[in-house]
C-alpha positions in Angstrom: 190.5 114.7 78.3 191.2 111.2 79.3 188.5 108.1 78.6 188.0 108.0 82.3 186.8 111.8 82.7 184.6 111.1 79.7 183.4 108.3 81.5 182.7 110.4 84.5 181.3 113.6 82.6 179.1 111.2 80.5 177.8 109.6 83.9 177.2 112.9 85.4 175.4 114.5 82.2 171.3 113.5 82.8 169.8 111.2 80.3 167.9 113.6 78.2 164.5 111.8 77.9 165.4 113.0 82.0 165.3 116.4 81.0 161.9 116.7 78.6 160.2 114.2 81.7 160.9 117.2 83.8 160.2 120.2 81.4 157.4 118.1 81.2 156.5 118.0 84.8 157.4 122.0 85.7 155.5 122.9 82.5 152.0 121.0 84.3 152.9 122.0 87.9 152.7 125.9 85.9 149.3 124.8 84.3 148.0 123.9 87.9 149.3 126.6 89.5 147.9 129.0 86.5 144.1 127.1 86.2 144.5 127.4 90.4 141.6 129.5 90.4 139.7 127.6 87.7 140.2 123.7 89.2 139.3 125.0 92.9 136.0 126.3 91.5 135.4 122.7 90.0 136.0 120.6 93.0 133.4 123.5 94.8 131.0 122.5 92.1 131.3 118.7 93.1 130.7 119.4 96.6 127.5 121.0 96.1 126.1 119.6 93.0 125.3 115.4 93.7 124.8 115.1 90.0 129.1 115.8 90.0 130.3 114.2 93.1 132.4 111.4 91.3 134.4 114.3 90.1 136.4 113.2 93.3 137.8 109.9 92.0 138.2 111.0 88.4 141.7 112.6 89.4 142.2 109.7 91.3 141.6 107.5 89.0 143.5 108.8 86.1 146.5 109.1 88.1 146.2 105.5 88.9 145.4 104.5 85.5 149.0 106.5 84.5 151.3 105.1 87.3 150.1 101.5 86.1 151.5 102.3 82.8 154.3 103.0 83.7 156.3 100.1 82.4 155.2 100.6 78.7 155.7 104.6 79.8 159.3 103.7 80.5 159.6 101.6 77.0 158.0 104.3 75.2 160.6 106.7 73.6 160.7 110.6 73.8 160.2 112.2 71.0 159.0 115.9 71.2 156.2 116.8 68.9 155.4 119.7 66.8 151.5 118.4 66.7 151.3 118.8 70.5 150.7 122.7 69.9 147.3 121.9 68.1 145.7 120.6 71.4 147.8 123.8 73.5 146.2 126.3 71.3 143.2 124.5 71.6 143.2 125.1 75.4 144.1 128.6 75.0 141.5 129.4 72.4 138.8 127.4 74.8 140.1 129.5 77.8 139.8 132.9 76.3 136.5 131.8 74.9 135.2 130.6 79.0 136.5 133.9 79.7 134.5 136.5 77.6 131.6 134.1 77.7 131.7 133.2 81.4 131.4 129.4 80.7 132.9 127.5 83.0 132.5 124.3 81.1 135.2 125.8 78.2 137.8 127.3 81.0 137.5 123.6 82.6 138.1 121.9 79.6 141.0 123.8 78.2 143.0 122.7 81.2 142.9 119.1 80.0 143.4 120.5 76.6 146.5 121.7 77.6 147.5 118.7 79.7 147.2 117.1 76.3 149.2 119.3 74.6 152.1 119.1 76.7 152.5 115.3 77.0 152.4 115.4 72.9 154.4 118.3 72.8 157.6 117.9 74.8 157.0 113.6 75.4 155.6 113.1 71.7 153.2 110.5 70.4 154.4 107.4 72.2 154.5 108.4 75.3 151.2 110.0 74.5 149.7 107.2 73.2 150.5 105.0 76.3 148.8 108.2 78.5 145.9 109.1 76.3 143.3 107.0 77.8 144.3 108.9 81.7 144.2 112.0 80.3 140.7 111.9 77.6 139.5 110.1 81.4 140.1 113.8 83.1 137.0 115.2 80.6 134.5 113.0 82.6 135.5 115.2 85.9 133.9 118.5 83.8 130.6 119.7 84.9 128.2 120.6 81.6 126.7 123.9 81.7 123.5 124.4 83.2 121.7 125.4 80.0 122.4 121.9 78.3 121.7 120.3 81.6 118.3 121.8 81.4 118.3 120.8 77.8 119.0 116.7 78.8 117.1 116.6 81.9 113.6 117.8 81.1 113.5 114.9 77.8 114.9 112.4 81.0 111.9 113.5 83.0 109.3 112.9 80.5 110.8 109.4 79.5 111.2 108.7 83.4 107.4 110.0 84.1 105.9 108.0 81.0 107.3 104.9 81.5 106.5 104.5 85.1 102.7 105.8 84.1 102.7 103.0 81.9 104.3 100.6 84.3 101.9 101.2 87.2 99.2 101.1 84.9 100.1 97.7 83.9 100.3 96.2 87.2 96.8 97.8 87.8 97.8 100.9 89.9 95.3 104.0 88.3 98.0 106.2 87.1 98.1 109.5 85.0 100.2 111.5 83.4 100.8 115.2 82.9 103.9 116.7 82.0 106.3 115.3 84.6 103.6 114.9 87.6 101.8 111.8 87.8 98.4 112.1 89.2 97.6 108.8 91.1 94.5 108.0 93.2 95.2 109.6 96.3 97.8 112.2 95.5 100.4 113.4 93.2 103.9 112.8 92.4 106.2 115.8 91.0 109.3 114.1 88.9 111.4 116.7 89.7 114.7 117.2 87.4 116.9 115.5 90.5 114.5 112.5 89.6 115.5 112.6 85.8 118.3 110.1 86.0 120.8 112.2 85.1 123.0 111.9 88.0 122.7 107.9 87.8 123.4 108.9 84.1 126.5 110.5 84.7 127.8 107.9 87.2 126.9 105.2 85.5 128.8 106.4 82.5 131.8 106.7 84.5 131.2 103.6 86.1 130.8 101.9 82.8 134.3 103.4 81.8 136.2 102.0 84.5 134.7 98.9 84.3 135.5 98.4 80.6 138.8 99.9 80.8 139.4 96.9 84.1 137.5 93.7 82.6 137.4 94.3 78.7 140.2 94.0 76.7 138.6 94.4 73.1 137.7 97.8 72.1 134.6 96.8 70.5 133.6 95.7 73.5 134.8 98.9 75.4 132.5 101.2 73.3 129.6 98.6 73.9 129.7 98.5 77.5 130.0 102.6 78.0 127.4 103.4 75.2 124.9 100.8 76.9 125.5 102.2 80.1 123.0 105.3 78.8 120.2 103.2 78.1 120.5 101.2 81.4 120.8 104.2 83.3 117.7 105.4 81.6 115.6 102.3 82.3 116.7 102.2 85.6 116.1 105.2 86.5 112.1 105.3 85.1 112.1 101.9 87.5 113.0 104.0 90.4 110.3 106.7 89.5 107.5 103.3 89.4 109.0 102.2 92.8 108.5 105.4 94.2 105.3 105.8 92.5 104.5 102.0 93.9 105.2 102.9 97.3 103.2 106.2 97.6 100.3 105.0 96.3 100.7 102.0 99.3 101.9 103.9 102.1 101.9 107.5 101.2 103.8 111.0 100.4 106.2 109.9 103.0 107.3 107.5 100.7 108.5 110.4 97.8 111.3 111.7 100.0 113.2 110.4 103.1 115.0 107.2 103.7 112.6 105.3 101.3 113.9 107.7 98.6 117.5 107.5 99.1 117.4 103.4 99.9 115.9 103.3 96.5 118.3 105.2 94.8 121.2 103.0 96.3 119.0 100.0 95.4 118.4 100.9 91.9 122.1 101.9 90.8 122.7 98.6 92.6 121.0 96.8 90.1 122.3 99.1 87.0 125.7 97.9 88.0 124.3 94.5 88.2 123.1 94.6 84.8 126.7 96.0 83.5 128.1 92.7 85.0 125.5 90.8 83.0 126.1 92.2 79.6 129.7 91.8 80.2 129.7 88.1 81.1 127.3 87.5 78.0 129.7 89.4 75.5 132.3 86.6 77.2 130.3 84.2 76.5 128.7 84.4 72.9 131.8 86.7 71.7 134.3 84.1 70.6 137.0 86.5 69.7 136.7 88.0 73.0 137.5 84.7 74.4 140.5 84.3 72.4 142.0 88.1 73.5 141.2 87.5 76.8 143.6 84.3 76.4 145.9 85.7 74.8 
């Protein structure tokens, strides 16, 4: 064989980081096409459940977070990786246990498991480093189960109920507690477990990812702003039961549902995100290393 049909049959031959970038790509389009069932019943759930319906951007999002890696994805070189069958069997093992048990939450789950597991195992650890962030972002789009939903939401209520006794009480508005229904002086308020703040809880936390991942280049600060997003969320949300609480006692039961109720709701995750912005310009401010990566 002469140099110049060497030339030409190396030309022709495909670059084999090529080859595993599209083992790697029929090997998920097989894991969609196999979980089919499985993801169809999740994007069901976030139609009907509000407490879910950001499910709908976290795809988006992920995907978006990927493609803008893509330069350090391109640097990054392949390198399959035994490791990556940890995380496969991992999915497997979380499938067959959704299955027997009918949990939803494990059959879900193992499809990101095995997303994992097949970045690590045919792109290996760089290229899964560069994509870990996209594809640990893909849990966030997993409804819990309803038995630890009942198990978060009923502690939310009490907190919610209590606090906005306590706040009415203080601004001279006769207020009582029992269990979650407040007794006022002219009727009663039910906090109901759509009113314990867990789908402001959920959103918020999502919210709080995005917005670290976008404006926070310290990791520090990452874990900060997502961990306080649970406590604003909380506080928030037992200022939205006073309001309502506020407004009833003023204009009446009509103000517990309708317009008024959803306004406030807008209103309130308004100022949560508000308050997200705050701690996030202060940790600018009085964090001198953050100014100096953010600099950098």
């Amino acid at each position: 064989m002469t140099t110049k049909a060497k030339a030409k049959s190396a030309k022709a031959a495909p670059h084999p980081a090529r080859l595993e970038w599209t083992l790697a790509a029929v090997l998920v389009a097989a894991a969609i096409a196999i979980y089919y069932p499985i993801l169809t019943s999740m994007v069901r759930h976030w139609g009907i459940s509000p407490d879910y319906s950001h499910g709908f951007l976290i795809p988006i999002l992920a995907i978006y977070f990927a493609v803008e890696r893509s330069k350090k994805l391109r640097k990054a070189p392949v390198a399959p990786d035994l490791l990556g069958i940890v995380p496969f069997l991992l999915g497997t093992l979380t499938l067959a246990i959704g299955r027997f048990g009918v949990e939803l939450m494990n059959m879900r789950a193992s499809f990101v498991f095995t997303l994992i597991g097949i970045v690590l195992l045919i792109l290996g650890r760089r290229v899964f480093q560069v994509l870990a962030f996209p594809l640990f972002f893909l849990f966030l789009m997993v409804p819990l189960p309803q038995s630890l939903v009942n198990t978060i939401a009923f502690p939310l209520q009490l907190i919610a109920a209590d606090t906005a006794t306590e706040f009415m009480q203080w601004i001279g508005i006769p207020a009582l507690r029992e269990g979650n229904i407040l007794h006022l002086a002219k009727t009663q308020l039910f906090v109901e477990e759509a009113c314990s703040g867990l789908r402001s809880l959920m959103a918020l936390v999502t919210l709080g990812v995005v917005f670290a991942y976008f404006f926070r280049k310290s990791w520090v600060e990452r874990v900060i702003i997502v961990l306080s997003a649970i406590p604003i969320a909380i506080a928030v949300n037992a200022f939205r039961v006073a309001l309502t609480g506020i407004l009833t006692h003023h204009l009446g039961q009509e103000a517990a549902g309708g317009w008024i109720h959803q306004t406030e709701g807008f209103f309130t995750f308004g100022i949560a995100f508000i308050l997200l912005l705050g701690e996030a310009s202060l940790l600018q401010r009085f964090w001198p290393r953050a100014k100096k990566e953010a600099t950098a």
